[in-house]
C-alpha positions in Angstrom: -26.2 -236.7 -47.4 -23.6 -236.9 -44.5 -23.6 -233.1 -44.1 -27.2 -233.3 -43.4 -27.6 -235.5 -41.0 -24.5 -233.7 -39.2 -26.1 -230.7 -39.3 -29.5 -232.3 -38.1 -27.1 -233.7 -35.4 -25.8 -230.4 -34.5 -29.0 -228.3 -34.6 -30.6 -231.6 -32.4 -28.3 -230.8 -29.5 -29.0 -227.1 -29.8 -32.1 -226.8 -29.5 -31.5 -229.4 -26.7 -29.6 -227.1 -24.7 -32.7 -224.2 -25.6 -35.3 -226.7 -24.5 -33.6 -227.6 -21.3 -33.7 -223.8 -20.9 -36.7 -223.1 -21.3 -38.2 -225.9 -19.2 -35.6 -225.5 -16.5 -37.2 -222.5 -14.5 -40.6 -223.7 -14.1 -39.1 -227.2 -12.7 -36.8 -225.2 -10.5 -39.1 -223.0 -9.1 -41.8 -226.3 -8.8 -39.0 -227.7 -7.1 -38.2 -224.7 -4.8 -42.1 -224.4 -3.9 -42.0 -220.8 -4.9 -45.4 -219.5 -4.5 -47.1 -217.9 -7.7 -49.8 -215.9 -6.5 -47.4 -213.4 -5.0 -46.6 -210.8 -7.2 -42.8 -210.5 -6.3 -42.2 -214.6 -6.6 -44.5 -214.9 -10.0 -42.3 -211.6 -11.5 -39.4 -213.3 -10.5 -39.8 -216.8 -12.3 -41.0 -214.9 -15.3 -37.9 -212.9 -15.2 -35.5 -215.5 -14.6 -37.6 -217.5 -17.5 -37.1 -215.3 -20.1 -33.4 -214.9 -19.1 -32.6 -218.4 -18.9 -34.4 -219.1 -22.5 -32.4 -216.3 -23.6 -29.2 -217.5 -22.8 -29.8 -221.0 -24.2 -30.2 -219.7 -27.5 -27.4 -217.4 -27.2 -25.1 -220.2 -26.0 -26.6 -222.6 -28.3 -25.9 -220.6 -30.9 -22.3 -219.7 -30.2 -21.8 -223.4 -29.6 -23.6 -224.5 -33.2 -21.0 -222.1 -34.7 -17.7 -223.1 -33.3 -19.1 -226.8 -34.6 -20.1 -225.8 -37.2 -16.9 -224.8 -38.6 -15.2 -227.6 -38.5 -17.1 -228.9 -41.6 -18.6 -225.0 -43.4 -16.1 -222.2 -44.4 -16.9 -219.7 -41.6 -19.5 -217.5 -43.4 -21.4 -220.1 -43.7 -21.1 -221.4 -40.4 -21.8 -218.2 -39.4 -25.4 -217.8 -41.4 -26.7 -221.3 -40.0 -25.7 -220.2 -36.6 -27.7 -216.7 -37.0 -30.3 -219.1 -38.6 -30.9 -220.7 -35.6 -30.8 -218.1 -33.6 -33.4 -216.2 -35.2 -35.1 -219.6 -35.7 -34.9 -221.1 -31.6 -37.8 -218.6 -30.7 -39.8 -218.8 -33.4 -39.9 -223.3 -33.1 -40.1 -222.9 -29.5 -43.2 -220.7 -29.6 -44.7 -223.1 -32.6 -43.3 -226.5 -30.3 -44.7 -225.4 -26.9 -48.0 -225.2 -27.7 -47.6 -228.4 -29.6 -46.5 -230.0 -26.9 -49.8 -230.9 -25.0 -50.5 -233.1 -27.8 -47.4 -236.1 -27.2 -47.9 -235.1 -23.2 -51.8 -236.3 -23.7 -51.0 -239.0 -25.6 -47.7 -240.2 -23.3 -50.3 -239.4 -20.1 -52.4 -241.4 -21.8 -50.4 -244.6 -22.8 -47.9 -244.7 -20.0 -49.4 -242.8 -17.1 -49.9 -239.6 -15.2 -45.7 -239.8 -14.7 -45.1 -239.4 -18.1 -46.8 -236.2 -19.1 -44.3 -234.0 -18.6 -41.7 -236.4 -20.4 -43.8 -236.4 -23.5 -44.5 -232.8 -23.6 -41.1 -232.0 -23.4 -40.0 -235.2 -25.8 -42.5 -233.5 -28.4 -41.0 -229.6 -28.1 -37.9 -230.9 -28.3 -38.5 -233.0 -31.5 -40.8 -230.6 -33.3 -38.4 -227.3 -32.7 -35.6 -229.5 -34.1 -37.4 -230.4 -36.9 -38.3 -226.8 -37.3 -34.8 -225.1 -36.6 -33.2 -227.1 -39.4 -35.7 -226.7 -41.7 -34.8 -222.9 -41.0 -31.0 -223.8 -40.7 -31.0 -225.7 -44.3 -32.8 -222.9 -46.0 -29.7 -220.1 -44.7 -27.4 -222.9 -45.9 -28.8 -223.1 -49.3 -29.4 -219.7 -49.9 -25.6 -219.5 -48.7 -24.3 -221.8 -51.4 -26.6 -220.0 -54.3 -25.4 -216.8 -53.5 -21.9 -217.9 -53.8 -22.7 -220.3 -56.8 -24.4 -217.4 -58.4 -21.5 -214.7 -58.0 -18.5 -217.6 -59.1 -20.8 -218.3 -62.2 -21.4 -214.3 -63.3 -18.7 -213.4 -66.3 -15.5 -211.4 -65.2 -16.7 -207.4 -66.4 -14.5 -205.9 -68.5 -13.9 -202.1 -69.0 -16.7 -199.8 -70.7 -15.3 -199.2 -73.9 -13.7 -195.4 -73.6 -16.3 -192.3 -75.2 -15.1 -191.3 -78.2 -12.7 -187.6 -78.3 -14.4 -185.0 -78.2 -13.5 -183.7 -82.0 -14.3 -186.8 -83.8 -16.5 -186.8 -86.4 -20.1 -187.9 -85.9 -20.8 -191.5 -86.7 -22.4 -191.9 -90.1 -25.9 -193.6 -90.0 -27.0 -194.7 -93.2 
């Protein structure tokens, strides 16, 4: 059970690190006042989105797997990590929709301030949720595989055909 919520720990903070990637461009170019209805400036952010969401996963992931191994042989550590890489999009795209639904309800309860807070609160929370869902199901697929191959019998030989000038076998 330990293992579990280490590796909900673990896949938490990556997909941390993804979130703050993806939400970090559109603050920085808010921040930066960098006008959207030009076609340069709005090809830009878009550019620099995709690149910084990008590297958050890939970071992410490299970082999940040198964790990772600490407590997984490395193949293993290695499949969760590919896990979540593969998986990071997939929540993100699921999450960000989502999200409106805590930023209404945080806009709602405490304020106009805390919209963004709860949107990014609820993508954060749901592709976590989602990542190790993803993460779990590589690990235990991992485990049955190797259970599966320690458990089948050593093979022995095929018994060698018999010479060529023997007699036929009798089959009464």
């Amino acid at each position: 059970m330990r293992t579990k919520i280490d590796l909900l720990v673990d896949v938490g903070l990556a997909t941390l690190v993804t979130t703050i990637g993806v939400f970090l461009p559109p603050l920085v170019a808010l921040l930066l006042h960098i006008d959207e209805t030009g076609r340069t400036e709005s090809r830009t952010t878009e550019i620099l989105g995709a690149l910084t969401a990008l590297a958050g996963v890939c970071v992410a992931a490299w970082w999940m797997f040198q964790r990772l191994q600490v407590r997984y042989s490395r193949p293993e550590a290695r499949k969760i990590s590919i896990a979540f890489a593969l998986s990071a999009p997939i929540s993100l795209g699921i999450s960000l929709p989502l999200a409106q639904l805590p930023g209404g309800y945080a806009d709602l309860w405490l304020g106009p301030h805390f919209a963004l807070v709860g949107a990014v609160v609820g993508t954060f929370v749901m592709a976590t949720l989602i990542s190790f869902g993803f993460c779990e199901f590589a690990l235990y697929i991992s485990k049955l595989s190797h259970s599966e191959v320690a458990s089948l019998p050593e093979s022995t030989p095929p018994a060698p055909p018999p010479p060529a000038d023997a007699p036929p076998a009798n089959r009464d």
